[in-house]
C-alpha positions, 0 to 999 in steps of 0.5 A, a space after each residue: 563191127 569195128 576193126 581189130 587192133 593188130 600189129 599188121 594194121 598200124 593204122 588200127 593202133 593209137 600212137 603211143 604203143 607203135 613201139 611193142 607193134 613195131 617189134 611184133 612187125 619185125 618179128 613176123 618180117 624176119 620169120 618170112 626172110 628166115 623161112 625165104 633164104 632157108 633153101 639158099 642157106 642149106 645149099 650153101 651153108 648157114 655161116 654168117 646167117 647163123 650168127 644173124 638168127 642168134 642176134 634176132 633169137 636174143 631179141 625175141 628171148 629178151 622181148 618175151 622174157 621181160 613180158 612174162 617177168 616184168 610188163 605182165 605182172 605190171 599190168 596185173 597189178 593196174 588190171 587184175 582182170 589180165 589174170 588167165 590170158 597173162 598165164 596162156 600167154 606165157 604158155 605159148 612163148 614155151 611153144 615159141 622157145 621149142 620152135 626157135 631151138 629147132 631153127 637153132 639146132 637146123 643152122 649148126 655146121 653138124 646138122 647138115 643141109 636138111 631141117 631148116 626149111 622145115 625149122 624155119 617154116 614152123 618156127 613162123 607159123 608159131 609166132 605169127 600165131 602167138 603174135 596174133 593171140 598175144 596182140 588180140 589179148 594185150 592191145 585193148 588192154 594197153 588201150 585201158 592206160 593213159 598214153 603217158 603212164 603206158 609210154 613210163 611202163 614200156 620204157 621201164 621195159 626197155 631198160 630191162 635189154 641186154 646192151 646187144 640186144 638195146 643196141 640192135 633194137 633201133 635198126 632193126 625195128 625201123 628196117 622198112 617201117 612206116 614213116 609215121 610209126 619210125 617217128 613216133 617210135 623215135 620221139 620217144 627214145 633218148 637223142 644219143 639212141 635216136 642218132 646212133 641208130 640212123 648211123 652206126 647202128 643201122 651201118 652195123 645192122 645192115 651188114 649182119 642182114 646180109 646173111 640172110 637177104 644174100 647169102 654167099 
C-alpha cells in the first residue's frame, strides 16, 4: 500500500506543492511552541507572545481564507469532483476560528493566568486534525494538475496576502525546514522576496520568536 501524501512526510510530496506543505509544516510546529511556552507565558504574563500569536493568527486566517474564497473554487472549476470535501473543509476552518478566539481571549492581560494551557492544547489538537483531513483530500487533488499550471494557481494565491502577512511568510515558513523544501520553495519566489527573507525579514522574525522560545 502505498504511503499517504502528508505534509509530516515531505518526502511523500512532489516538489512543486512543497510551498502550501511547508505552511502546513509551520502551522503544526507553532501549535506545539504555543501549547510548550502556555505555562511559562501565564506565570509570567503573555506580553510580547500576545503579539507573536496574532502575527501567526493572521497567517492562518489569510491561509484558510483565500482557500475558501480563491484556491477552492479554483479547483472546483478544473475538478468538480472536489465539491463536498470543498464544503467540509470549509466547516472545519469554522471549528478552527473557535479554537484560535479561545487562545485569543486566553493571551489578553484581564484574562488572568488560567485558560492558555487549555486554549492553547486545543487549539493544536484542532488543527493538527483539520490539517490531517485537509492534506488527505487536497494533496492528490494538487497531484491531478501539471506542476506548471498548480505553481500559476498558488502564486495567484500568494497575491491574495496582506503585506504583513506576505512579508512574515518567508522566515516563517523556512524556520527549520528541510533544505531541499527551502530551495524548492524559494526557486519559486521573486529575488527581491527571496533576499529579503534570509536577511531582514528572518532578522525581524527571529526577534518576534522570542516571545514564545524565551519568555521573559
Amino acid at each position: 500500500m502505498s504511503t499517504p501524501m502528508s505534509s509530516e512526510r515531505l518526502d511523500t510530496l512532489p516538489g512543486h506543492f512543497h510551498g502550501f506543505a511547508l505552511m502546513h509544516v509551520a502551522m503544526r510546529r507553532d501549535a506545539h511552541r504555543l501549547t510548550a511556552a502556555a505555562p511559562r507565558l501565564t506565570a509570567r504574563g503573555a506580553g510580547p507572545a500576545g503579539q507573536w500569536w496574532q502575527r501567526l493568527r493572521d497567517v492562518i486566517d489569510w491561509h484558510h481564507r483565500s482557500e475558501d474564497d480563491f484556491l477552492w473554487p479554483e479547483l472546483l472549476r478544473k475538478l468538480p469532483q472536489f465539491r463536498p470535501q470543498a464544503e467540509q473543509l470549509a466547516g472545519d476552518h469554522t471549528e478552527l476560528d473557535r479554537a484560535m478566539d479561545q487562545v485569543t481571549a486566553a493571551l489578553t492581560p484581564a484574562a488572568g493566568p488560567a485558560g492558555l494551557s487549555g486554549a492553547a492544547a486545543h487549539f493544536g489538537q484542532v488543527l493538527s486534525d483539520h490539517l490531517a483531513d485537509e492534506e488527505k483530500t487536497v494533496f492528490p487533488l494538487f497531484a491531478q494538475l501539471p506542476a506548471r499550471e498548480y505553481l500559476a494557481l498558488e502564486q495567484r494565491l500568494v497575491r491574495t496576502a496582506p503585506p504583513g502577512v506576505l512579508t512574515y511568510l518567508p522566515p516563517w515558513m523556512f524556520d527549520g525546514a528541510d533544505r531541499r523544501s527551502v530551495d524548492l520553495v524559494a526557486a519559486t519566489m521573486p529575488p527581491p522576496v527571496r533576499l529579503l527573507g534570509r536577511t531582514v525579514l528572518r532578522r525581524r522574525y527571529e526577534r518576534g520568536l522570542g516571545a514564545v522560545l524565551d519568555p521573559r
